[in-house]
Jmol script that loads the backbone (N, CA, C; Angstrom):
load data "model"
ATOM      1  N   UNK A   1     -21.099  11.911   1.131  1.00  0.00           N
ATOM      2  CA  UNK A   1     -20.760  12.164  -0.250  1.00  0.00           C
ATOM      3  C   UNK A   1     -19.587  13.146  -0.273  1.00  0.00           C
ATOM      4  N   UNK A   2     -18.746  12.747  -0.943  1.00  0.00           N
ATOM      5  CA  UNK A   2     -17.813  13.633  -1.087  1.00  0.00           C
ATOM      6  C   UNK A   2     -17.598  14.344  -2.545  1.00  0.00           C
ATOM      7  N   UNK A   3     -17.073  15.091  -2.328  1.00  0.00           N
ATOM      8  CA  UNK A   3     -16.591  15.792  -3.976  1.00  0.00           C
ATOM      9  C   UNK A   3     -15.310  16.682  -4.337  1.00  0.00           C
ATOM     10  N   UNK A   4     -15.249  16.620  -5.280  1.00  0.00           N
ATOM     11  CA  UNK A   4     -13.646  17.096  -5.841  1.00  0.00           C
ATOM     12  C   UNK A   4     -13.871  17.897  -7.008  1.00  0.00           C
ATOM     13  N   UNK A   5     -12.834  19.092  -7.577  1.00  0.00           N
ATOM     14  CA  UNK A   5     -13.050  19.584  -9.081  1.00  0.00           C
ATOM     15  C   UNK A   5     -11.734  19.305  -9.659  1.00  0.00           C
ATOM     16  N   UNK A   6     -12.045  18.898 -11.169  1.00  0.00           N
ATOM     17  CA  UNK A   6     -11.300  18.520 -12.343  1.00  0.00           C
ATOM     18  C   UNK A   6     -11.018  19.828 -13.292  1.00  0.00           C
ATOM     19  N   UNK A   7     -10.036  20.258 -13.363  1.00  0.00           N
ATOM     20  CA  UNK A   7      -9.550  21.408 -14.408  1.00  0.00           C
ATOM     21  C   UNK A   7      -8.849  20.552 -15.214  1.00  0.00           C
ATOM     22  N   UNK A   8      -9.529  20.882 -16.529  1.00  0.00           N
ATOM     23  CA  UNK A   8      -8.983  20.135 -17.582  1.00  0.00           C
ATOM     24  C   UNK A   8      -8.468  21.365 -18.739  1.00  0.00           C
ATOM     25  N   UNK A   9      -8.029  20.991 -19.461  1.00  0.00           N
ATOM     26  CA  UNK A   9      -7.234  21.665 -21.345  1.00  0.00           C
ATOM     27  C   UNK A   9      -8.842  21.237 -21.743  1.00  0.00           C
ATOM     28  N   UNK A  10      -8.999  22.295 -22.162  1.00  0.00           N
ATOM     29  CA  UNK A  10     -10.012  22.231 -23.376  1.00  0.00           C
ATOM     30  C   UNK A  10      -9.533  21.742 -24.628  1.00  0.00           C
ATOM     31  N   UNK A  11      -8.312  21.853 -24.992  1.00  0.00           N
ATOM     32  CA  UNK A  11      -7.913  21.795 -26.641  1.00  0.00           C
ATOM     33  C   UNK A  11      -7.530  20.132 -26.698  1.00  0.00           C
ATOM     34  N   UNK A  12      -6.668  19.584 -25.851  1.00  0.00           N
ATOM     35  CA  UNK A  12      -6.244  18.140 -25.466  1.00  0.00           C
ATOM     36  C   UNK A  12      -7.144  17.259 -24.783  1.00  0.00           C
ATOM     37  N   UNK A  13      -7.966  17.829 -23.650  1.00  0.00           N
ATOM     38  CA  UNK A  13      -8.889  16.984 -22.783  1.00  0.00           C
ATOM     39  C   UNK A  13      -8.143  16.646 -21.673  1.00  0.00           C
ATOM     40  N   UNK A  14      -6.647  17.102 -21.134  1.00  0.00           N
ATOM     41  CA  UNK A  14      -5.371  16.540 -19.879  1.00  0.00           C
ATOM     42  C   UNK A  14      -5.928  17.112 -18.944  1.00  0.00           C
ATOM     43  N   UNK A  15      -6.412  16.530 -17.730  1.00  0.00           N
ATOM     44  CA  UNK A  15      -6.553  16.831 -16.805  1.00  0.00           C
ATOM     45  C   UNK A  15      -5.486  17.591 -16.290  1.00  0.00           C
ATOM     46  N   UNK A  16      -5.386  18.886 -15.385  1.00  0.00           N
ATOM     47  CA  UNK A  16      -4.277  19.789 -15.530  1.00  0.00           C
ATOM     48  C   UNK A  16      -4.093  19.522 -13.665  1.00  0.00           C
ATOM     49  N   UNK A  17      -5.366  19.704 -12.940  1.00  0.00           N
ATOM     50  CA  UNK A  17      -5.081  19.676 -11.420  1.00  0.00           C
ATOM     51  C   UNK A  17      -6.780  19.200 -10.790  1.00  0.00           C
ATOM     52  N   UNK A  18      -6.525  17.792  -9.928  1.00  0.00           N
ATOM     53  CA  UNK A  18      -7.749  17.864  -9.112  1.00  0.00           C
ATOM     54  C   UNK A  18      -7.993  18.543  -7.570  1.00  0.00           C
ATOM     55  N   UNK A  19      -8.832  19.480  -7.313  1.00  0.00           N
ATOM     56  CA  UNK A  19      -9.590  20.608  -6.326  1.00  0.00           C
ATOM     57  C   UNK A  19      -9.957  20.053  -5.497  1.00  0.00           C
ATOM     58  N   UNK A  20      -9.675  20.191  -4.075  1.00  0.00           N
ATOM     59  CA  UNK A  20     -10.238  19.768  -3.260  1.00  0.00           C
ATOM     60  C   UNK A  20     -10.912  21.163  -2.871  1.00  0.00           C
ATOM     61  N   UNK A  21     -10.844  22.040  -3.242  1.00  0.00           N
ATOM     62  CA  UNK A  21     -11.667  23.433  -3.129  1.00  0.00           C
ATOM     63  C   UNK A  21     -12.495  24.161  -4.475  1.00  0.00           C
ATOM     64  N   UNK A  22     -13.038  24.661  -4.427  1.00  0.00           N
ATOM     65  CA  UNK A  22     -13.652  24.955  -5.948  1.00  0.00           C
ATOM     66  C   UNK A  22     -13.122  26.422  -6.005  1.00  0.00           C
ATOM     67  N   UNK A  23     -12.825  27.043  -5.067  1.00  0.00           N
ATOM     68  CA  UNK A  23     -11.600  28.585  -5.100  1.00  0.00           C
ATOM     69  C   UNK A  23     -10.727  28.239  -6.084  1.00  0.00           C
ATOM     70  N   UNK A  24     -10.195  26.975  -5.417  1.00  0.00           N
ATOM     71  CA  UNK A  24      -8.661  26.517  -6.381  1.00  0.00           C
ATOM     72  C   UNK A  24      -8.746  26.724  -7.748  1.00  0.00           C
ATOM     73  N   UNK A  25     -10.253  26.069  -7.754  1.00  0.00           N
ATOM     74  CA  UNK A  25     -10.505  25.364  -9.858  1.00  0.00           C
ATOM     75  C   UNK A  25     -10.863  26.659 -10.146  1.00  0.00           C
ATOM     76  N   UNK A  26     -11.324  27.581  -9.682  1.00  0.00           N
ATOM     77  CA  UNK A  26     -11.634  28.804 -10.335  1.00  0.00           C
ATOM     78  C   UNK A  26     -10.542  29.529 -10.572  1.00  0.00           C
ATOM     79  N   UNK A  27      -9.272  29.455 -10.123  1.00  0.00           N
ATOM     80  CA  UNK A  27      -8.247  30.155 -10.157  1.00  0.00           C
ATOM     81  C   UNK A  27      -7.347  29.327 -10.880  1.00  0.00           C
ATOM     82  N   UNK A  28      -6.990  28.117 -10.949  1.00  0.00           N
ATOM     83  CA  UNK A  28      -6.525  27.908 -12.171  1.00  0.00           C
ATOM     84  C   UNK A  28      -7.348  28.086 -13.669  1.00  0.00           C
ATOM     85  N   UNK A  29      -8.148  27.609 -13.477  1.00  0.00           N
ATOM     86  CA  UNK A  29      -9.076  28.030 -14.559  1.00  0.00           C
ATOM     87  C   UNK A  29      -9.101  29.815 -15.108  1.00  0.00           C
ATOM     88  N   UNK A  30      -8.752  30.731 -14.199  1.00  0.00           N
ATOM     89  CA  UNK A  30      -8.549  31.998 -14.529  1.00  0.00           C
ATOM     90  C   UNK A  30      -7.252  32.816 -15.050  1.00  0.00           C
ATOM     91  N   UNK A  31      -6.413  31.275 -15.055  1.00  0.00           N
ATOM     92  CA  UNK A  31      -4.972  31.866 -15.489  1.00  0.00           C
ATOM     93  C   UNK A  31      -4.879  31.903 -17.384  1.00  0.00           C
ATOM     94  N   UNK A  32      -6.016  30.776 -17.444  1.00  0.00           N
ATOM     95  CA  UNK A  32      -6.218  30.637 -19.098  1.00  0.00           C
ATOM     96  C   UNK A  32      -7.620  30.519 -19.185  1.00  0.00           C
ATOM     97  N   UNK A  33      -8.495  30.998 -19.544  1.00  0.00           N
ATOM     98  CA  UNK A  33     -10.076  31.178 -19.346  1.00  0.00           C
ATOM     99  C   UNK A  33     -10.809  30.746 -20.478  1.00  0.00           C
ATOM    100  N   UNK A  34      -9.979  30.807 -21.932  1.00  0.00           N
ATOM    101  CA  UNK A  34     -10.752  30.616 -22.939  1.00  0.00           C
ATOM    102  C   UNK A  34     -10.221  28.733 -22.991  1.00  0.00           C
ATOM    103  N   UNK A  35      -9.368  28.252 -22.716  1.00  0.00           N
ATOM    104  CA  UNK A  35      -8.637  26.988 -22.930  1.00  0.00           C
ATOM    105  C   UNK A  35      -8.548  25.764 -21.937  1.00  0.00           C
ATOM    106  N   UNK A  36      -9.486  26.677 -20.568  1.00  0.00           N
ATOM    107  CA  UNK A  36      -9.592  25.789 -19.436  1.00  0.00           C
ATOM    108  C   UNK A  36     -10.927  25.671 -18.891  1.00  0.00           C
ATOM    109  N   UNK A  37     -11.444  24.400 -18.085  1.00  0.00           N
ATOM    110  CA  UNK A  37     -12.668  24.658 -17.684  1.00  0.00           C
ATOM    111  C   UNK A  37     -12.438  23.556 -16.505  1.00  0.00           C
ATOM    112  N   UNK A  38     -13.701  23.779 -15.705  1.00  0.00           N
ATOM    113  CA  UNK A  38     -13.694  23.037 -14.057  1.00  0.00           C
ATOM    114  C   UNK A  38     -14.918  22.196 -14.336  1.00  0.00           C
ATOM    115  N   UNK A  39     -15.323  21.011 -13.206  1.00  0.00           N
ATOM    116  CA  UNK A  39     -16.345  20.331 -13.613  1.00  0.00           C
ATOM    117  C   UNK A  39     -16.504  19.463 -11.979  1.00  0.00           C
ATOM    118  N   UNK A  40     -17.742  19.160 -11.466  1.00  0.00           N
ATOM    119  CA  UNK A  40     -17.631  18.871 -10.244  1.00  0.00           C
ATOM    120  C   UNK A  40     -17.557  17.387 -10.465  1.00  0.00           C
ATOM    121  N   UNK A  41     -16.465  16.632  -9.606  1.00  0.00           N
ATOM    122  CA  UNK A  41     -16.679  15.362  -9.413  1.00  0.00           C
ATOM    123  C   UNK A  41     -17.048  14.571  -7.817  1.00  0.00           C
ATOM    124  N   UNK A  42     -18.191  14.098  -8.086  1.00  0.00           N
ATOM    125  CA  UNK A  42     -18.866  13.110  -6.588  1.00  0.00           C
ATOM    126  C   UNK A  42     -18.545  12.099  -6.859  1.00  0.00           C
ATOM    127  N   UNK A  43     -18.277  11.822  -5.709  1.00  0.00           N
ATOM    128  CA  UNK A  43     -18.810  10.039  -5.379  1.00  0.00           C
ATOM    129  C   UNK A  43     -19.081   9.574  -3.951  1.00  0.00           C
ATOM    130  N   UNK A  44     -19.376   8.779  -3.818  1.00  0.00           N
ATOM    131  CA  UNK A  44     -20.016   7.923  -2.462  1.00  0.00           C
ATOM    132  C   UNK A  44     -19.364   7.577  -1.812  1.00  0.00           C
ATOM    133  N   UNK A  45     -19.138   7.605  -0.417  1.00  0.00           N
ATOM    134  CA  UNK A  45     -18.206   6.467   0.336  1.00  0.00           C
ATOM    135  C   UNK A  45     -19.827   5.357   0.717  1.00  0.00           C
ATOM    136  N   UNK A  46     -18.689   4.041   0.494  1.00  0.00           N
ATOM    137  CA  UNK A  46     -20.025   3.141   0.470  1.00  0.00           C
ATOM    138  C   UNK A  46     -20.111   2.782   1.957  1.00  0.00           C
ATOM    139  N   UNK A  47     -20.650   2.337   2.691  1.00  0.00           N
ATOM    140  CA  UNK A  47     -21.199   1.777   3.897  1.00  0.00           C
ATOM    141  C   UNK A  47     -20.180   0.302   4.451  1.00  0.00           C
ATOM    142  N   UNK A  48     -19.345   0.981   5.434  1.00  0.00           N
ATOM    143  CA  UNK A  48     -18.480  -0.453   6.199  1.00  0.00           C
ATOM    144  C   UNK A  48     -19.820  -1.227   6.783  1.00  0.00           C
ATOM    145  N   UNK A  49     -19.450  -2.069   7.276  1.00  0.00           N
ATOM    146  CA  UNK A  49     -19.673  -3.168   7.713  1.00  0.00           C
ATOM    147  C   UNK A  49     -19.005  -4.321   8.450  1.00  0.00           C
ATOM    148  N   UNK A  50     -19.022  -3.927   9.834  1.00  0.00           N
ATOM    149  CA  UNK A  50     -17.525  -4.612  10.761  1.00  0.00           C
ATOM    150  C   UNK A  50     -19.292  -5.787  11.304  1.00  0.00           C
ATOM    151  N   UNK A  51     -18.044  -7.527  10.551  1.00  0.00           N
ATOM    152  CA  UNK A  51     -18.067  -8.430  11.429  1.00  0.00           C
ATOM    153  C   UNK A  51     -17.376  -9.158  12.347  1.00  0.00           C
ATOM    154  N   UNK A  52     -17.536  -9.450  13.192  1.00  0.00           N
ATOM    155  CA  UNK A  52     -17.072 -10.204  14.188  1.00  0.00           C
ATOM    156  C   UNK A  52     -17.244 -11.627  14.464  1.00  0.00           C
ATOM    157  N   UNK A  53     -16.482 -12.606  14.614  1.00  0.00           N
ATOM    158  CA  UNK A  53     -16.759 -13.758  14.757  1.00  0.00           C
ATOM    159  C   UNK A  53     -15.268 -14.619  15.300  1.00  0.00           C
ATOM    160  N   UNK A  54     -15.809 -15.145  16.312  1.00  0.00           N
ATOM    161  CA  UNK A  54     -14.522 -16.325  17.161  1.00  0.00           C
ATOM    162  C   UNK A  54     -14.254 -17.550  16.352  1.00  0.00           C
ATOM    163  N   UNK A  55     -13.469 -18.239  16.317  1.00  0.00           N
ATOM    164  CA  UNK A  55     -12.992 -19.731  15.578  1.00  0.00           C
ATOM    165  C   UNK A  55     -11.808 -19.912  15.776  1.00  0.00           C
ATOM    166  N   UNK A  56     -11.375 -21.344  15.930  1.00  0.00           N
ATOM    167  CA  UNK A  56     -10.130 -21.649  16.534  1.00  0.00           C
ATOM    168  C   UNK A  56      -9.000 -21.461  15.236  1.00  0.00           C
ATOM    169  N   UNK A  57      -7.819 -20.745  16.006  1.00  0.00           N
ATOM    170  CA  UNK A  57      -6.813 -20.218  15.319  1.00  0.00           C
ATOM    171  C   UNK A  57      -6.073 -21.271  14.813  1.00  0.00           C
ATOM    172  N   UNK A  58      -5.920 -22.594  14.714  1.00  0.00           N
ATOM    173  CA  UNK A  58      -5.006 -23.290  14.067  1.00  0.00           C
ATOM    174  C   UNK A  58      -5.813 -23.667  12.405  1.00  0.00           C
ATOM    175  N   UNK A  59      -4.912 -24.459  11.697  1.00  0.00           N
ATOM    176  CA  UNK A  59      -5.584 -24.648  10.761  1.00  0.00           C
ATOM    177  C   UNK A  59      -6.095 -25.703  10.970  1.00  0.00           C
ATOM    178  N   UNK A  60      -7.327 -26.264   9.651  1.00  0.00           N
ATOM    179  CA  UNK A  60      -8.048 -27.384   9.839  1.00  0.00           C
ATOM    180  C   UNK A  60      -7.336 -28.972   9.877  1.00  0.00           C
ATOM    181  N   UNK A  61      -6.156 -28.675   9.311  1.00  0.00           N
ATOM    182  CA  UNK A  61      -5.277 -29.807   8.923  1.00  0.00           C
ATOM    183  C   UNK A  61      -4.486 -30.005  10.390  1.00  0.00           C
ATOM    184  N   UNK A  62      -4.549 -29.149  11.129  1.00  0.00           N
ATOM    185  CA  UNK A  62      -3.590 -29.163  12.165  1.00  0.00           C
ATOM    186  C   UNK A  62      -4.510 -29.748  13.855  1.00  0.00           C
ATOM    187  N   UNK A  63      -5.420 -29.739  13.800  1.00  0.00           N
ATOM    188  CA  UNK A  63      -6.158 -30.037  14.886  1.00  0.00           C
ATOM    189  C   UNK A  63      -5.829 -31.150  15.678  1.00  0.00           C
ATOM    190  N   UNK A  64      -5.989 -32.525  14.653  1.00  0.00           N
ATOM    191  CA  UNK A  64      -5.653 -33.711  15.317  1.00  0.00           C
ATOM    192  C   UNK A  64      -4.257 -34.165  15.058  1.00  0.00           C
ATOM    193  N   UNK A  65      -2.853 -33.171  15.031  1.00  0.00           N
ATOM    194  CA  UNK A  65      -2.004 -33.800  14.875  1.00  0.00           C
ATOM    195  C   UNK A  65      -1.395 -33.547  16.638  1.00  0.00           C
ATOM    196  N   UNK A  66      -0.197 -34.196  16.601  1.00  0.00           N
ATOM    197  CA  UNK A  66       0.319 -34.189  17.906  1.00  0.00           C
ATOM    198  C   UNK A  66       1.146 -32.930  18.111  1.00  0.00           C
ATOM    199  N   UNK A  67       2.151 -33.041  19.291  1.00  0.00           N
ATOM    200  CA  UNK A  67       3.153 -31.608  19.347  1.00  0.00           C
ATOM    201  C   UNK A  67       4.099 -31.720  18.832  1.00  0.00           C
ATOM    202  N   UNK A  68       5.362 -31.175  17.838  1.00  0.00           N
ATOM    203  CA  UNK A  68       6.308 -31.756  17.531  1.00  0.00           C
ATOM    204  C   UNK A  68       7.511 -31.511  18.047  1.00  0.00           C
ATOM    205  N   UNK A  69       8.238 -32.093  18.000  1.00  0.00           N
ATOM    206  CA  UNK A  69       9.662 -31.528  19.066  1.00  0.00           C
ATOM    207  C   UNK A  69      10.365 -30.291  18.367  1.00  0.00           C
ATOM    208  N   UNK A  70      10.992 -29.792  19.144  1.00  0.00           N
ATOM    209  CA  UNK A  70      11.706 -28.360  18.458  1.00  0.00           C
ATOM    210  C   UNK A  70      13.246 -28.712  18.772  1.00  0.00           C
ATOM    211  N   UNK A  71      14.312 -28.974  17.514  1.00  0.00           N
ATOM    212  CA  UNK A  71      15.620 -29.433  17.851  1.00  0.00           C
ATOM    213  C   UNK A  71      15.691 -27.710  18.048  1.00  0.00           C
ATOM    214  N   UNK A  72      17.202 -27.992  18.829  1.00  0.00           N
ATOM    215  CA  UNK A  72      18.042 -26.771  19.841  1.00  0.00           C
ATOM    216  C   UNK A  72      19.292 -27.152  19.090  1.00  0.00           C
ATOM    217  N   UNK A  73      20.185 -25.915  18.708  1.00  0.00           N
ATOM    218  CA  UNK A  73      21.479 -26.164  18.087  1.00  0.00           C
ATOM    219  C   UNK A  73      21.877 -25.867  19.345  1.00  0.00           C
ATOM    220  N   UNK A  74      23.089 -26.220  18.884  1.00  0.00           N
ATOM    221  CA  UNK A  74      24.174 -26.605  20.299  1.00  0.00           C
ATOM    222  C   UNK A  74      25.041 -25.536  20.000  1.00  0.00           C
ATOM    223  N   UNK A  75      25.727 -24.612  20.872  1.00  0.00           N
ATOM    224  CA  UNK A  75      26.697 -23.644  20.183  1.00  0.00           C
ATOM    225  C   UNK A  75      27.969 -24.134  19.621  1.00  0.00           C
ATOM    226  N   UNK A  76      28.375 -25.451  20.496  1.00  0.00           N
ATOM    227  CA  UNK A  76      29.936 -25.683  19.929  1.00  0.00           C
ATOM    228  C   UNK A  76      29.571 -26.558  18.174  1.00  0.00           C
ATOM    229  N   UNK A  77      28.237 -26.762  18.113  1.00  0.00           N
ATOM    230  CA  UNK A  77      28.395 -27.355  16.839  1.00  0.00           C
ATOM    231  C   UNK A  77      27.937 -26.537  15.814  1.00  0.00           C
ATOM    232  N   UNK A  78      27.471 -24.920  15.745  1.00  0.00           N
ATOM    233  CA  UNK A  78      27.715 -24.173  14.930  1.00  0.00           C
ATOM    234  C   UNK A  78      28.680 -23.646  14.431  1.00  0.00           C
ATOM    235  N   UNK A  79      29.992 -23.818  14.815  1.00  0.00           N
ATOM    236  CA  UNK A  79      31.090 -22.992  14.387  1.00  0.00           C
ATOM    237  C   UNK A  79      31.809 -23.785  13.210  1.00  0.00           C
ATOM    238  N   UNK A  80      32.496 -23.059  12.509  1.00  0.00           N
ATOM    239  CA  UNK A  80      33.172 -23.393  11.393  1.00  0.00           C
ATOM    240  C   UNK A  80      34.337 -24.344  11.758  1.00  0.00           C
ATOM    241  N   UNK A  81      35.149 -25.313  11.113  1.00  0.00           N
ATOM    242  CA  UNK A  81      36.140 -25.736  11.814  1.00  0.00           C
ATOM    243  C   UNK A  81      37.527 -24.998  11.624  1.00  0.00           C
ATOM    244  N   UNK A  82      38.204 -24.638  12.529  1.00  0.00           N
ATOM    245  CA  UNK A  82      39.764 -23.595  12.019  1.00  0.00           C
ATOM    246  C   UNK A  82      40.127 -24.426  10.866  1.00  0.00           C
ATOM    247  N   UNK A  83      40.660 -23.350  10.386  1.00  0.00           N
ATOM    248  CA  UNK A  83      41.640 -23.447   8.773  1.00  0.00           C
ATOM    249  C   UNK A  83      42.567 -24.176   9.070  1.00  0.00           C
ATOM    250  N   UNK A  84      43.224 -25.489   7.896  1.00  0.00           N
ATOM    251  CA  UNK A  84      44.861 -25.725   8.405  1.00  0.00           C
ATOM    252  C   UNK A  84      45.472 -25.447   7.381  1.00  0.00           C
ATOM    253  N   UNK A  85      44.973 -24.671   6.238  1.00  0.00           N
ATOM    254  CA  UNK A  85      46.093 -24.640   5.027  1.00  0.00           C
ATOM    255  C   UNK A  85      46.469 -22.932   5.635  1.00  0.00           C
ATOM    256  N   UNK A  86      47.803 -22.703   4.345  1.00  0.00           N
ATOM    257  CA  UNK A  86      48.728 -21.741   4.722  1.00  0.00           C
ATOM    258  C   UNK A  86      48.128 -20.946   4.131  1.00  0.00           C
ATOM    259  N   UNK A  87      48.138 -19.104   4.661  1.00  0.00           N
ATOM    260  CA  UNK A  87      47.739 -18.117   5.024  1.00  0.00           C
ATOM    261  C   UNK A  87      47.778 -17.615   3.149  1.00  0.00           C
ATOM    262  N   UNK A  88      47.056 -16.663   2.602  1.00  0.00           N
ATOM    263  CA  UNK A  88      47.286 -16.343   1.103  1.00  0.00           C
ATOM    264  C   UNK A  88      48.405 -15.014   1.451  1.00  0.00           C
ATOM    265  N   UNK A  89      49.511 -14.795   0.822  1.00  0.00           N
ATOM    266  CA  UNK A  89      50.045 -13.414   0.842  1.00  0.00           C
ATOM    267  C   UNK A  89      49.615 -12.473  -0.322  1.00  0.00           C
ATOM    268  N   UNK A  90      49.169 -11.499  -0.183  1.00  0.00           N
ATOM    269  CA  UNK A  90      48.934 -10.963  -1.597  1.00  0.00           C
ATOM    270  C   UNK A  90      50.125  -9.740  -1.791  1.00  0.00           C
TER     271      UNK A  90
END
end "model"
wireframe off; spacefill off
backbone 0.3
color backbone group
């Protein structure tokens, strides 16, 4: 179980700062005493639960298909072809 404190405005209801110490909330709370107040907040960490279990990594659609080929680019047929028009002058 863990817990935290809430200093809130009394006059608005704005949460002003949450405490991970209750020193803290007492000391902001002491800078304005009539207009501020502290309040403890809990809650639970809930319970993990690690399962484990093996199953084949492809998908279901993929089982009975075959291998497929993987094309290879060729380097001389990636390149751009040289320019033949004339140069821009600016």
């Amino acid at each position: 179980m863990n817990e935290y404190w809430i200093v809130t405005d009394n006059r608005t209801g704005r949460v002003i700062a949450n405490c991970g110490d209750i020193n803290d909330a007492i000391m902001l709370v002491s800078f304005d005493t009539y207009y501020r107040s502290y309040r403890r907040h809990r809650f639970l960490v809930d319970q993990v639960i690690d399962i484990s279990f093996t199953t084949d990594k492809q998908l279901s659609g993929q089982l009975g298909l075959p291998i497929g080929k993987v094309n290879t680019l060729k380097p001389h047929k990636i390149r751009l072809p040289e320019g033949q028009q004339q140069p821009v002058k600016v």
